[in-house]
C-alpha positions as CSV (number, residue, x, y, z in Angstrom):
1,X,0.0,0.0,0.0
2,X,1.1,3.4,-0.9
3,X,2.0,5.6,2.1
4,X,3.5,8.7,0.1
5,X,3.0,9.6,-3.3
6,X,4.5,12.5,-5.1
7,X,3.1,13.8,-8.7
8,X,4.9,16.1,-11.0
9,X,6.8,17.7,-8.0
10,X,9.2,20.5,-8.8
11,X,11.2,22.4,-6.1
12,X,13.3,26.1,-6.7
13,X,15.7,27.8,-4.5
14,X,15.6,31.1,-6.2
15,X,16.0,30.4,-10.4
16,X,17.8,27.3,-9.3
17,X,15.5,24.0,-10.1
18,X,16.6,21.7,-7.4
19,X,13.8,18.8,-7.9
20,X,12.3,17.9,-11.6
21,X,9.0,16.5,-12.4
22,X,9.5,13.7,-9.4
23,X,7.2,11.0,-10.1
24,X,7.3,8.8,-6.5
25,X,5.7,6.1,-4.2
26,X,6.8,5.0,-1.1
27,X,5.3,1.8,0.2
28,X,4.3,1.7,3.4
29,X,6.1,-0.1,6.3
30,X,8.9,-0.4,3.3
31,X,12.5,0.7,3.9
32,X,13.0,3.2,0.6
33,X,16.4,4.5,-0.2
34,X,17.2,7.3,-2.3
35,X,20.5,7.2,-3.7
36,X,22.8,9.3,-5.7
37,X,26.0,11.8,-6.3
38,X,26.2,14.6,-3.9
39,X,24.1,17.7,-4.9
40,X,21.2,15.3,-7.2
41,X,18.3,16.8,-4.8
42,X,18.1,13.4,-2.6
43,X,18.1,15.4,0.7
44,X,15.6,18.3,-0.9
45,X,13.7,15.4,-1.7
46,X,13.6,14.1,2.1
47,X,12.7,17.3,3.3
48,X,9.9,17.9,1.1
49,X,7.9,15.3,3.0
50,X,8.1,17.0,6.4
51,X,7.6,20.5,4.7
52,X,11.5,21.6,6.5
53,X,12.4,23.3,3.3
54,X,9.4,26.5,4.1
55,X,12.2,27.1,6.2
56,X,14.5,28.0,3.1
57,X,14.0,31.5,2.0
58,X,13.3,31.7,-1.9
59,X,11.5,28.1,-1.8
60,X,8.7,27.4,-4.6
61,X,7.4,24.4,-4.7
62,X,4.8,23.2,-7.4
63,X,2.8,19.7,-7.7
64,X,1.7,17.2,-5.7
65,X,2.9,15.4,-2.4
66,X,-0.1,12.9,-0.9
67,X,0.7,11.4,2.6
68,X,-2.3,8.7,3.4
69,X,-4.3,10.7,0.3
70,X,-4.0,14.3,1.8
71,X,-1.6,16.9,-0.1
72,X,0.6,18.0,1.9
73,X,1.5,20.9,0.2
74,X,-1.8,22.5,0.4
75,X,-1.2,25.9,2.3
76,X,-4.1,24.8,4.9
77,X,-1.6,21.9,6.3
78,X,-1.1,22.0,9.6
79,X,3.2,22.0,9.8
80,X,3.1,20.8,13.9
81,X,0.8,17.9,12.8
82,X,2.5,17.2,9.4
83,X,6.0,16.9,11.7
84,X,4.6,14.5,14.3
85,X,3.2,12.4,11.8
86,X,6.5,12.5,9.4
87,X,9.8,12.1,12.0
88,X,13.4,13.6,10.4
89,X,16.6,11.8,11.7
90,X,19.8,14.0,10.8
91,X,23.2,13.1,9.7
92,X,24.1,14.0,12.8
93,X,23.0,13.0,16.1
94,X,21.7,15.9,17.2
95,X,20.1,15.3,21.2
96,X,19.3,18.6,23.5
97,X,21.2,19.7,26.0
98,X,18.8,17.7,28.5
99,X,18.9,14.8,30.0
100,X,18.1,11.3,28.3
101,X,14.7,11.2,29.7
102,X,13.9,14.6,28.8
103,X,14.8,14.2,25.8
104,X,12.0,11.5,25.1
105,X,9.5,13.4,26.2
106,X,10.5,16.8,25.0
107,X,7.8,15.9,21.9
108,X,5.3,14.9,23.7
109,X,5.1,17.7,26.2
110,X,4.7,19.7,22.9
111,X,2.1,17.6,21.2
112,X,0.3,16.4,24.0
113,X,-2.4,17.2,27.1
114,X,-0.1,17.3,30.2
115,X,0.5,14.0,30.9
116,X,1.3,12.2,34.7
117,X,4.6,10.7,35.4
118,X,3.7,7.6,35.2
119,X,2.7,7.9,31.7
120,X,5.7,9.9,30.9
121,X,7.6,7.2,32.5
122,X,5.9,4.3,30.1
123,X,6.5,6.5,27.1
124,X,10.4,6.7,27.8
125,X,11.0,3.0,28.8
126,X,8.9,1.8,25.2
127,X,10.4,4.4,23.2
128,X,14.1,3.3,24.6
129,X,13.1,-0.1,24.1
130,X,12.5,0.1,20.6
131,X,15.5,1.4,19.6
132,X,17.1,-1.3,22.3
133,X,18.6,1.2,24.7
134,X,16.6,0.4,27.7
135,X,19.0,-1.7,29.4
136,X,21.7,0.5,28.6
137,X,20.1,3.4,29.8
138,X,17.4,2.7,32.6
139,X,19.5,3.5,35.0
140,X,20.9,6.8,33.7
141,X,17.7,8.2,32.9
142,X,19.0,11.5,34.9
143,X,22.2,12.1,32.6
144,X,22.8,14.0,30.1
145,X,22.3,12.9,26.6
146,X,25.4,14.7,25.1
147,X,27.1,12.1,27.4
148,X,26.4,9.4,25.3
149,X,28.8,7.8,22.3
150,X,27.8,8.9,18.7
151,X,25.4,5.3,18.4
152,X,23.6,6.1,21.6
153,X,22.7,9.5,20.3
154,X,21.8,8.8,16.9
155,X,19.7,5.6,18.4
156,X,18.0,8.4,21.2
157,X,17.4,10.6,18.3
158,X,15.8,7.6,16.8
159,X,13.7,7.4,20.2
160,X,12.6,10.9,20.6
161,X,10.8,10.9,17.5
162,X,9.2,7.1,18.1
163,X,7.7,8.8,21.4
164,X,5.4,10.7,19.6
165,X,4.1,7.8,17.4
166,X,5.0,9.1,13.6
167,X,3.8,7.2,11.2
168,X,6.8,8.1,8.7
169,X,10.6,8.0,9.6
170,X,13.0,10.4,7.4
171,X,16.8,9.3,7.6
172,X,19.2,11.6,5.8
173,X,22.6,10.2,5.9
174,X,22.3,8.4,9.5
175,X,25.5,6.3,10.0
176,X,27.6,8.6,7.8
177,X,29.4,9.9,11.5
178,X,29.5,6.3,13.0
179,X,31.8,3.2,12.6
180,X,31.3,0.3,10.5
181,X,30.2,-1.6,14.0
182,X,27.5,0.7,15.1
183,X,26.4,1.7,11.2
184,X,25.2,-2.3,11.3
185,X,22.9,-2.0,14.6
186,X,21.3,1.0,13.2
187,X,20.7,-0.6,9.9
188,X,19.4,-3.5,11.9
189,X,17.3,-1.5,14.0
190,X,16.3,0.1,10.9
191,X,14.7,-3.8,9.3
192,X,13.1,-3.8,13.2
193,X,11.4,0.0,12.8
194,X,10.3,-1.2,9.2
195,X,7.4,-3.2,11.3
196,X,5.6,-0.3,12.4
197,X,6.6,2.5,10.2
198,X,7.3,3.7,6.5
199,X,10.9,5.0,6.4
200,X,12.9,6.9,3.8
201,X,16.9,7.0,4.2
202,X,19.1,9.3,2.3
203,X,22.6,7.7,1.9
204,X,25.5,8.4,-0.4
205,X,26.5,4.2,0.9
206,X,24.9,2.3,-2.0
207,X,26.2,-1.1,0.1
208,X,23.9,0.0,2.9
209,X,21.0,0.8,0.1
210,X,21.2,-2.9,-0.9
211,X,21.4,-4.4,2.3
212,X,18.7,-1.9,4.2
213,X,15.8,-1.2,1.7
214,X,13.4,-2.7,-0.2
215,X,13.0,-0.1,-3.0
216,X,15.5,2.0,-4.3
217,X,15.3,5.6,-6.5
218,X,18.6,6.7,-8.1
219,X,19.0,10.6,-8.7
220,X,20.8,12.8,-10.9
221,X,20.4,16.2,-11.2
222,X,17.3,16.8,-9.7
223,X,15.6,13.8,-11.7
224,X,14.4,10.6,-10.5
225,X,16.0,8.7,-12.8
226,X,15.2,5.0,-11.8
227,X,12.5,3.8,-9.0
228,X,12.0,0.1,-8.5
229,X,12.5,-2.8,-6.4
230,X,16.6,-2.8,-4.6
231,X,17.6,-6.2,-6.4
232,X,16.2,-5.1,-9.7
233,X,17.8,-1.3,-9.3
234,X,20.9,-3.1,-8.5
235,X,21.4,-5.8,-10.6
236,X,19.7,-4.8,-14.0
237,X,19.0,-1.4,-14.0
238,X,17.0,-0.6,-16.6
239,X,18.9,3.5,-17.5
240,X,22.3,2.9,-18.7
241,X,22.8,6.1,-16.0
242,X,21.8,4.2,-12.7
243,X,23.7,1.5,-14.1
244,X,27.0,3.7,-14.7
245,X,26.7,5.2,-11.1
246,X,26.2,1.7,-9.5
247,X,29.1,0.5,-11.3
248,X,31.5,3.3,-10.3
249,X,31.5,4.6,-14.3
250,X,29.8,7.6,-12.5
251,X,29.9,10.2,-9.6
């Protein structure tokens, strides 16, 4: 089933035509990577689903983006909704200068009614045990997050945004600060999230794209030049571009 769909989706900053006539679906509970040379759009792409790139001054964006059917481009979206529903994870691990537990239910105490302790309590021990940090952290609830190695951060980034129960998980470049050791528990925790939500990772590592995702779209220049199943994009792509980028012949 489709969870995002985008239809003839073109994206400016200023006279300079960052996304062309992109032409998208992203299935849902599906690990989708988007792959490509640096500067192709792949990250403008990401961000056009949570709406971060109104924050660019000299955006225009024109077409069509449909989350569960609704457009979310339409200038009566609600943004705080759109970015509960549609999580970003960045590059880099980015906690707040809080504490761990805090930090999990930063989001909620914005979304939400006030909520008891005990609730808040519930919230932090599921959302750190779905990104398998509970029994690393129960006990350190207290300290601060910037305390914790790069994988701890990225995975209680990961955390924070599970807290406020997205439907859609953005990943731009996630392991690209972390060692070959921790960039294979988040990619494993990654085929975990894939049971309860839809996620879209960004990555210049085309290994990780064929080990992590189901589908795959290659970019170039803006374009979406090839969207299909990962062993197909991989192994006979069908644009003798995507095929000279997989191979090395390119970017």
């Amino acid at each position: 089933m489709e969870k995002i769909i985008s239809k003839n989706l073109d994206l400016w900053y200023g006279d300079f035509q960052a996304i062309k006539n992109v032409n998208s679906a992203f299935e849902q509970k599906k690990i989708t990577a988007i792959i490509g040379p640096s500067g192709c759009g792949k990250s403008t792409l990401l961000r056009v689903f949570d709406r971060m790139n109104d924050l660019i001054e000299g955006v225009r964006i024109t077409g069509e983006v449909l989350i569960d059917g609704e457009n979310i481009l339409s200038l009566n979206t609600d943004l705080v909704s759109l970015r509960k529903k549609v999580g970003m994870v960045f590059q880099r691990p980015n906690p707040f200068p809080l504490s761990i537990y805090e930090n999990i239910t930063f989001g909620e105490k914005i979304h939400a009614e006030r909520l008891r302790r005990n609730r808040l309590d519930e919230i932090v021990e599921d959302s750190l045990k779905s990104v398998f940090l509970w029994d690393e952290l129960k006990d350190k609830l207290g300290k601060p997050a910037l305390r914790l190695s790069l994988e701890q951060k990225q995975r209680l980034c990961i955390a924070r945004l599970i807290a406020v129960k997205p439907d859609v998980l953005l990943m731009d470049e996630p392991c690209s600060t972390l060692d070959p050791q921790a960039t294979a528990r988040i990619e494993e925790l990654m085929r975990e999230l894939k049971n309860n939500y839809t996620i879209i990772i960004v990555t210049h590592n085309m290994q990780q794209a064929a080990r992590v995702s189901d589908d795959t779209g290659f970019m170039l220049l803006g374009e979406l030049i090839e969207f299909g199943k990962t062993h197909e994009i991989f192994t006979a792509p069908k644009d003798k571009r995507t095929e000279d980028y997989i191979t090395g012949r390119y970017g």
